[in-house]
Wavefront OBJ file of the C-alpha trace (Angstrom):
o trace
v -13.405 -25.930 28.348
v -15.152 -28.235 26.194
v -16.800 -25.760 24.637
v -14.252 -23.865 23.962
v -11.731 -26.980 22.417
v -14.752 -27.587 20.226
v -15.364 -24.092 18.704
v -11.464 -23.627 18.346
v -11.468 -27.364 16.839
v -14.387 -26.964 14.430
v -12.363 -23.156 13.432
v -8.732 -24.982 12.627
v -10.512 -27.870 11.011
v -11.611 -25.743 8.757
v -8.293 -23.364 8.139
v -6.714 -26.670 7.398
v -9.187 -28.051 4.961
v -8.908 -24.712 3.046
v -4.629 -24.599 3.507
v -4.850 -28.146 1.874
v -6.607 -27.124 -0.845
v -4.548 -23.991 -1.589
v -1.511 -26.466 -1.514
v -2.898 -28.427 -4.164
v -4.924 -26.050 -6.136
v -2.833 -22.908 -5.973
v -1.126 -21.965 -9.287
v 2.489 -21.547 -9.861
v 3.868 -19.487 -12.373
v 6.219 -21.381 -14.181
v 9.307 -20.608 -16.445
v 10.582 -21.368 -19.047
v 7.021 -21.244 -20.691
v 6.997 -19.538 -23.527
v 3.595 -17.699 -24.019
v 2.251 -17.758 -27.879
v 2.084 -13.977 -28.121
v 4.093 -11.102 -26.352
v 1.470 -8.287 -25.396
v 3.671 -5.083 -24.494
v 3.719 -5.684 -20.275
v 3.816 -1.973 -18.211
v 6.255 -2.668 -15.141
v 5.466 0.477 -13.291
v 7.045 0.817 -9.673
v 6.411 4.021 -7.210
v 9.453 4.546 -5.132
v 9.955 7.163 -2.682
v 13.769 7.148 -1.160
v 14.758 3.580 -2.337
v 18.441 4.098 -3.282
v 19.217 1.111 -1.065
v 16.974 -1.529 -3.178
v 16.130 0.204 -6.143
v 19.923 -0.673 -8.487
v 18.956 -4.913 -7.605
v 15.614 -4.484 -8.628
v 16.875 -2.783 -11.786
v 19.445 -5.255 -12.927
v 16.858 -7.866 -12.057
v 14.959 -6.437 -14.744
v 17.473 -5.670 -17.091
v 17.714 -9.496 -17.062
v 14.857 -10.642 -18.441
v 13.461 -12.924 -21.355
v 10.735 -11.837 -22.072
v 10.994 -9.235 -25.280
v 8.090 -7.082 -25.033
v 8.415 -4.595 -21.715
v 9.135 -1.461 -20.481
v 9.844 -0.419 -17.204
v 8.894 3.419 -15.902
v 9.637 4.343 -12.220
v 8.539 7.324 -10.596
v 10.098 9.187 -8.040
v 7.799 10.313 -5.309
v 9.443 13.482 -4.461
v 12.789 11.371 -2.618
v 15.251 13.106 -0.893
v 18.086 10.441 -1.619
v 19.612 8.999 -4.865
v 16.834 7.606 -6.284
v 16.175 9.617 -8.999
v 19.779 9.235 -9.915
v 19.652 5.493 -9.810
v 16.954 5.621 -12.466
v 18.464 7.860 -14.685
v 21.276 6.291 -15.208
v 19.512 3.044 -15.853
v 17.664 4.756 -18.446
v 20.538 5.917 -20.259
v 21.387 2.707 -20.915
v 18.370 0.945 -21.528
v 15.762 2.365 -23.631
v 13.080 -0.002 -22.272
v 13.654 1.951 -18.525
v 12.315 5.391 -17.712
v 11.895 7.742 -15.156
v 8.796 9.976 -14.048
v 9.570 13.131 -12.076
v 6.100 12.851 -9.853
v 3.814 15.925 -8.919
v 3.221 16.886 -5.712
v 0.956 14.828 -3.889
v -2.627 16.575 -3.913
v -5.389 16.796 -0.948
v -7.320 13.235 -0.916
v -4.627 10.930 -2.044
v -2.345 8.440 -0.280
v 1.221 8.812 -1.613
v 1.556 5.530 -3.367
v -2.116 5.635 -4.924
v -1.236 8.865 -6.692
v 2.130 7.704 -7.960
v 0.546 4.803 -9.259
v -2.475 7.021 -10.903
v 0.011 8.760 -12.824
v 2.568 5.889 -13.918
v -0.655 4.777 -15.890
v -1.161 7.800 -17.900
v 2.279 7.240 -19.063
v 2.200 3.530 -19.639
v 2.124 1.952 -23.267
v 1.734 -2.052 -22.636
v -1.980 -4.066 -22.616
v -1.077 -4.917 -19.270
v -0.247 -2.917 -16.470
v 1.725 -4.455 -13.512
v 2.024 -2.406 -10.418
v 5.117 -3.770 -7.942
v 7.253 -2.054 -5.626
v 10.916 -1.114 -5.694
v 12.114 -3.849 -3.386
v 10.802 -6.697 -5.443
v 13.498 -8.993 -7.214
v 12.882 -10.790 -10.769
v 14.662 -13.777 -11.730
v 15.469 -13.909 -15.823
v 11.843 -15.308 -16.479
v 9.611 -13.848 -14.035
v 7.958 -11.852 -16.699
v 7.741 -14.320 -19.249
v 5.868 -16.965 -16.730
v 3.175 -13.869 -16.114
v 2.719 -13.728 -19.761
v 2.229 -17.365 -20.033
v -0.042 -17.393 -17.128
v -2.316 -14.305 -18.450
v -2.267 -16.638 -22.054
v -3.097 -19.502 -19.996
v -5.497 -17.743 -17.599
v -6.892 -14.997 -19.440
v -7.531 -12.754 -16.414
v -8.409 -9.393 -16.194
v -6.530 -9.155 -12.606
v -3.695 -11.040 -11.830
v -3.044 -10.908 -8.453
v 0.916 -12.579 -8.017
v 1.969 -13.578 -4.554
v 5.934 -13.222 -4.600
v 8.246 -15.041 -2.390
v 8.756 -13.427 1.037
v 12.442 -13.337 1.601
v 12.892 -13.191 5.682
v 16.149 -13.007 7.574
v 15.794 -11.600 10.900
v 13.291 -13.574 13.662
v 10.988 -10.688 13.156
v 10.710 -11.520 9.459
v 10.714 -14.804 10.410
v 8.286 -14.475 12.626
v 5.488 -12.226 11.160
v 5.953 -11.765 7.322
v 4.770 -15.762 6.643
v 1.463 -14.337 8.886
v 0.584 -13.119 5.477
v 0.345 -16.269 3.511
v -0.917 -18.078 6.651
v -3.902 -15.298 6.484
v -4.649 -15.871 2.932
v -3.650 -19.515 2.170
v -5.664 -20.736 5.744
v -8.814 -18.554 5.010
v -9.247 -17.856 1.219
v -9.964 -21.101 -1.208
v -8.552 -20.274 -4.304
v -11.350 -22.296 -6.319
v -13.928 -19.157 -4.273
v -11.269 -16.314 -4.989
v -11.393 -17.605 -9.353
v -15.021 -18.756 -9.117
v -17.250 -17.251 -6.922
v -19.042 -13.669 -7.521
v -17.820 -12.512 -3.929
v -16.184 -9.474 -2.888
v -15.272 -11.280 0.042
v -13.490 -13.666 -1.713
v -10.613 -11.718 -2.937
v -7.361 -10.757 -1.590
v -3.808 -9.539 -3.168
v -0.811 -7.890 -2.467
v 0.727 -4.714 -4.455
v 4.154 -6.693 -4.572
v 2.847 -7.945 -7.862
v -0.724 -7.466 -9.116
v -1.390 -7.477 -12.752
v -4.413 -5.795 -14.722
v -5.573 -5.863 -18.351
v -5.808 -2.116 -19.511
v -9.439 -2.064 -20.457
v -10.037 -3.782 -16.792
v -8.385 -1.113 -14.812
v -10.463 1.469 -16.585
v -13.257 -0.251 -15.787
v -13.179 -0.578 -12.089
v -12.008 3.063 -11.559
v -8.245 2.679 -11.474
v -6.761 3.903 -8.497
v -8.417 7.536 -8.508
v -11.185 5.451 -6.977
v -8.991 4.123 -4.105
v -7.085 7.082 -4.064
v -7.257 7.693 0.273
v -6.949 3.590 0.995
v -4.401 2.117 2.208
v -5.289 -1.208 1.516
v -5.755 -0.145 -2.273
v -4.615 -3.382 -3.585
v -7.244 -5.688 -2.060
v -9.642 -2.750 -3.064
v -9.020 -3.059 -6.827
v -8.773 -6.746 -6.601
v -12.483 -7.014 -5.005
v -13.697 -4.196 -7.533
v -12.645 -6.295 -10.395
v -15.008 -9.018 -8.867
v -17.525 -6.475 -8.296
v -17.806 -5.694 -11.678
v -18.267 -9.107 -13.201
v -14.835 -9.231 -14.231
v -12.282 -12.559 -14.131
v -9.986 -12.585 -11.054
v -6.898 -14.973 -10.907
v -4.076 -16.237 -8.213
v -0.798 -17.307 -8.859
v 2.218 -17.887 -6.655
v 5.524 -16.143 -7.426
v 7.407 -19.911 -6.651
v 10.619 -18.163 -6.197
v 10.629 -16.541 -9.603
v 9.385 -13.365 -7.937
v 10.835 -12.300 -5.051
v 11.201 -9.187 -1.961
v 11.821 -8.918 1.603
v 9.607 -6.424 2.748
v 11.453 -5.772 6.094
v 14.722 -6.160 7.788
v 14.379 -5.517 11.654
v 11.559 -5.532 14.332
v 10.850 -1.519 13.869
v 10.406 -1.632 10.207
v 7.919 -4.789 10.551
v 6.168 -3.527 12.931
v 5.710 -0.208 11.640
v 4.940 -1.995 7.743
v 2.274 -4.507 9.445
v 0.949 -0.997 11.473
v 0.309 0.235 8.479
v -2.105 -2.407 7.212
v -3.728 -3.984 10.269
v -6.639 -1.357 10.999
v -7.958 -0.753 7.281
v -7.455 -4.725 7.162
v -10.223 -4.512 9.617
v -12.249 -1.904 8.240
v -10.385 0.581 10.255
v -12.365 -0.455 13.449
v -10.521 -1.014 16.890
v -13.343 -3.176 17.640
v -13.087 -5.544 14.830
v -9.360 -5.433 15.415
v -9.541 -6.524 19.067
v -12.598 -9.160 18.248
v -9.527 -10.525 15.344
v -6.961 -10.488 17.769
v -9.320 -12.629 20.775
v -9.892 -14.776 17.660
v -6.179 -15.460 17.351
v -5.511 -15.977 20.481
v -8.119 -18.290 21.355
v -7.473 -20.519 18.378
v -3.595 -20.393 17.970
v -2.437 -19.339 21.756
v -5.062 -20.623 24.479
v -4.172 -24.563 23.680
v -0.511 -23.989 24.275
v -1.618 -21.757 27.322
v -4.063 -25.263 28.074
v -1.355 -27.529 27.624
v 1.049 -25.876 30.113
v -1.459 -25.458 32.901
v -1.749 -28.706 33.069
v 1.834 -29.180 33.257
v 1.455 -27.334 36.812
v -1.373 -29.670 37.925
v -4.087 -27.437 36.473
v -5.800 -30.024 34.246
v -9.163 -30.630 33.075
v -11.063 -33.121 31.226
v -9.507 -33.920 28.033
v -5.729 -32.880 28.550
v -3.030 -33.811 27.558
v -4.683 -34.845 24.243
v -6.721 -32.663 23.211
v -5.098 -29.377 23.433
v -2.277 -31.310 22.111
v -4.391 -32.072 18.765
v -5.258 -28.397 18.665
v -1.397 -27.195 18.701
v -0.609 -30.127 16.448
v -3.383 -28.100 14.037
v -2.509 -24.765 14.669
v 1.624 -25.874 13.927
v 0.139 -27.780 10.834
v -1.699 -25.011 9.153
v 1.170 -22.729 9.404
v 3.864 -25.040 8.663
v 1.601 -26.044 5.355
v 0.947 -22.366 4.339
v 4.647 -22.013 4.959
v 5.966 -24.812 2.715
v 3.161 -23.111 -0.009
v 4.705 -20.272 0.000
v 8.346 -21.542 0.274
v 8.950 -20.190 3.909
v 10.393 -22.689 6.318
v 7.448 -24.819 7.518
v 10.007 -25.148 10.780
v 9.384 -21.607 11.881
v 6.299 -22.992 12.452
v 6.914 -24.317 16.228
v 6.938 -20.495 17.434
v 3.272 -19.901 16.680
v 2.566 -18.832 19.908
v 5.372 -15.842 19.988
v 4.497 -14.719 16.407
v 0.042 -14.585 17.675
v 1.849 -12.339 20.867
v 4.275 -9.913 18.271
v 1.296 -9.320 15.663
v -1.184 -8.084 19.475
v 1.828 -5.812 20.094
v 1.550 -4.476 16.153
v -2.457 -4.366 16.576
v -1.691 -2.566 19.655
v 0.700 0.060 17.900
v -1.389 0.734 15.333
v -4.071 1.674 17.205
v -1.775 4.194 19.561
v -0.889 5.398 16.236
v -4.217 6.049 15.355
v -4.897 7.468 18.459
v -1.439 9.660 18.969
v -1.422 11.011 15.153
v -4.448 10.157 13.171
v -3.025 7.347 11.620
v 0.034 5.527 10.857
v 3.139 7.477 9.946
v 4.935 5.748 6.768
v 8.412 6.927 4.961
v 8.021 10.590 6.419
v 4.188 11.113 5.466
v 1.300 10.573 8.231
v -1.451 8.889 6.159
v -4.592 9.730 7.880
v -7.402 7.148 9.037
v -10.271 6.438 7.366
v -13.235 5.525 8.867
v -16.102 6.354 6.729
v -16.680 6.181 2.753
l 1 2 3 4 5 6 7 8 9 10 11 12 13 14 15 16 17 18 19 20 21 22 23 24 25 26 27 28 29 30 31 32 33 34 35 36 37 38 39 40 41 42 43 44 45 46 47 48 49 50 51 52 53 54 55 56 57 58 59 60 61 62 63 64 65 66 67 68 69 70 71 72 73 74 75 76 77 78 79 80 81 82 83 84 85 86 87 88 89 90 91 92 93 94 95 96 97 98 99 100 101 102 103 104 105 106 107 108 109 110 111 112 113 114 115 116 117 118 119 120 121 122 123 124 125 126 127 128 129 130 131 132 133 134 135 136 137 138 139 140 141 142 143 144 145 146 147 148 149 150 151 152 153 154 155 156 157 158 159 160 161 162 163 164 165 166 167 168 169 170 171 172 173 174 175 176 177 178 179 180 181 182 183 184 185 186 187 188 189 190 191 192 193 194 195 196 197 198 199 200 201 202 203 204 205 206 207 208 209 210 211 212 213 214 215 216 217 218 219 220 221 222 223 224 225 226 227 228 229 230 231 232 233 234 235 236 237 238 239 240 241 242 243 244 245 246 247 248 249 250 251 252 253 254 255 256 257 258 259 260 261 262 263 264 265 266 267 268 269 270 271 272 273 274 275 276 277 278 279 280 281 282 283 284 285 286 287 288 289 290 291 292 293 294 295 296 297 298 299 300 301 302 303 304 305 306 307 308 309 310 311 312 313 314 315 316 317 318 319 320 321 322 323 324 325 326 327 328 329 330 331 332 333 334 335 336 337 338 339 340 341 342 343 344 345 346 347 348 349 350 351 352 353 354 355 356 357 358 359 360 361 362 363 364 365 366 367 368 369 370 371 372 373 374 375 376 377 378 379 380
């Protein structure tokens, strides 16, 4: 056991030294900051059967400050309203438009190709990819034009405020910032030449034109799922300048509202995450559990009179880490740092999701998503 309580020690010693430099280090976009010039920005959002989200997202656009943007939406071959919505947005507001997308063709992954063609169509110096459930207060834009003044990046990558509701939200969406914010320094993700060191999320990620044509675009992620932390680690890859900022509340979406559309969303994700290998999954998932589950597992044993050297205290300082790391990356991210107490039961929900994913790899080939199957991929 003392072994063990030292490697998982030494592990969320380190998660916390890196959360507590995120914290402080992080940027913010910020607003009102009014940025010296006003590039044309390129909102361009693939949506496929979003008449439920789509009209909010709309009129949080039509809101804002910032005077140089247009908006184009394509419609990925929806069977609902969609479409509609758009259109009539558009006839009302010449800086909206819709794109009537082309069938999707052999090789590509639904969103990759919507996305391929909303560029071709797009006018502005910068081109920001987000999806139709994300919410923009009146200055969202204008902070991201401040911040690419003030930053001068060539990708932006914008982590938006996770809206969660449910327990399931609650419970598994703030995984992601806990993932990024406890593993992934910011000063390595802006300074260092790593791959590695990258990460993003297609809620909000920003690219100068030039830049995007540089590192392929997404015709050279066109069958990954995980396309935005592909294009994010190209632009490192190619020499190129790499930023972070945090929505703070000016962006905003809530991914998910109920366990079956969490789990199926995080399904999605969690294999290419790991390089679409079960193995590397199931080595992540013993990793999780040792370091976030087996001291509250520790604690209660002995509880029942089956103690060991070092209890209560030190499996007590191990949850007190664990509970600090996410409660830190939670109050980061403006999530409730509280949620934080039910570690344990969020570490068992995301070994159920790992577990779907791979019976959904193993029942269809891959993970089924808004009525398309979108194959595995396990070599390049």
């Amino acid at each position: 056991m003392t072994i063990l309580a030292s490697f998982v020690g030494i592990a969320l010693i380190g998660m916390a030294l890196i959360a507590i430099s995120n914290a402080l280090l992080l940027p913010r976009l910020r607003w009102p900051s009014v940025p010296g010039s006003t590039p044309l920005l390129s909102l361009l959002i693939p949506a496929r059967n979003e008449e439920a989200v789509l009209p909010d997202t709309l009129r949080s656009l039509q809101t804002q400050t910032y005077p140089a943007f247009e908006v184009l939406v394509l419609d990925d071959e929806s069977e609902d309203a969609t479409a509609d919505i758009v259109r009539g947005f558009a006839r009302q507001d010449r800086r909206f438009r819709l794109v009537n997308g082309q069938p999707l063709p052999e090789g590509w992954i639904g969103k990759n190709w919507a996305c391929h063609q909303l560029v071709g169509l797009a006018r502005g110096e910068y081109l920001i990819f987000s999806d139709a459930d994300v919410r923009w207060t009146p200055g969202a834009l204008e902070a991201i034009a401040a911040a690419l003044e003030q930053m001068r990046p060539d990708g932006l990558a914008v982590w938006p405020t996770q809206i969660t509701i449910t327990w399931a939200e609650r419970l598994i969406v703030p995984l992601m910032a806990m993932s990024t914010l406890g593993y992934l320094p910011v000063l390595a993700v802006h300074h260092l030449p790593f791959d590695s060191m990258a990460a993003a999320i297609g809620q909000c990620l920003v690219f100068q034109r030039d830049a995007y044509w540089r590192i392929g675009g997404h015709a050279a992620v066109r069958d990954r799922i995980l396309e935005d932390v592909l294009l994010v680690r190209a632009v490192k890859r190619a020499g190129l300048r790499l930023r972070w900022a945090d929505g703070a509340g000016l962006i905003a979406c809530r991914m998910y509202q109920d366990w079956p559309s969490v789990r199926d969303g995080f399904a999605k994700n969690i294999l290419a995450g790991h390089g679409d290998s079960v193995f590397l999954l199931a080595l992540s998932a013993l990793f999780h559990w040792l370091v976030f589950l087996v001291p509250w597992l520790w604690l209660a044993a002995g509880l029942f009179g089956v103690g060991s050297a070092g209890w209560p205290w030190q499996p007590a300082i191990l949850i007190g880490l664990g509970v600090g790391i996410r409660a830190l990356t939670a109050a980061t991210s403006d999530q409730r740092p509280a949620d934080a107490l039910l570690l344990p039961a969020s570490i068992v929900l995301m070994t159920a999701i790992a577990a779907w994913s791979v019976w959904q790899r193993w029942r269809h080939g891959g993970p089924q998503w808004k009525g398309r199957a979108i194959p595995s991929r396990t070599r390049r």
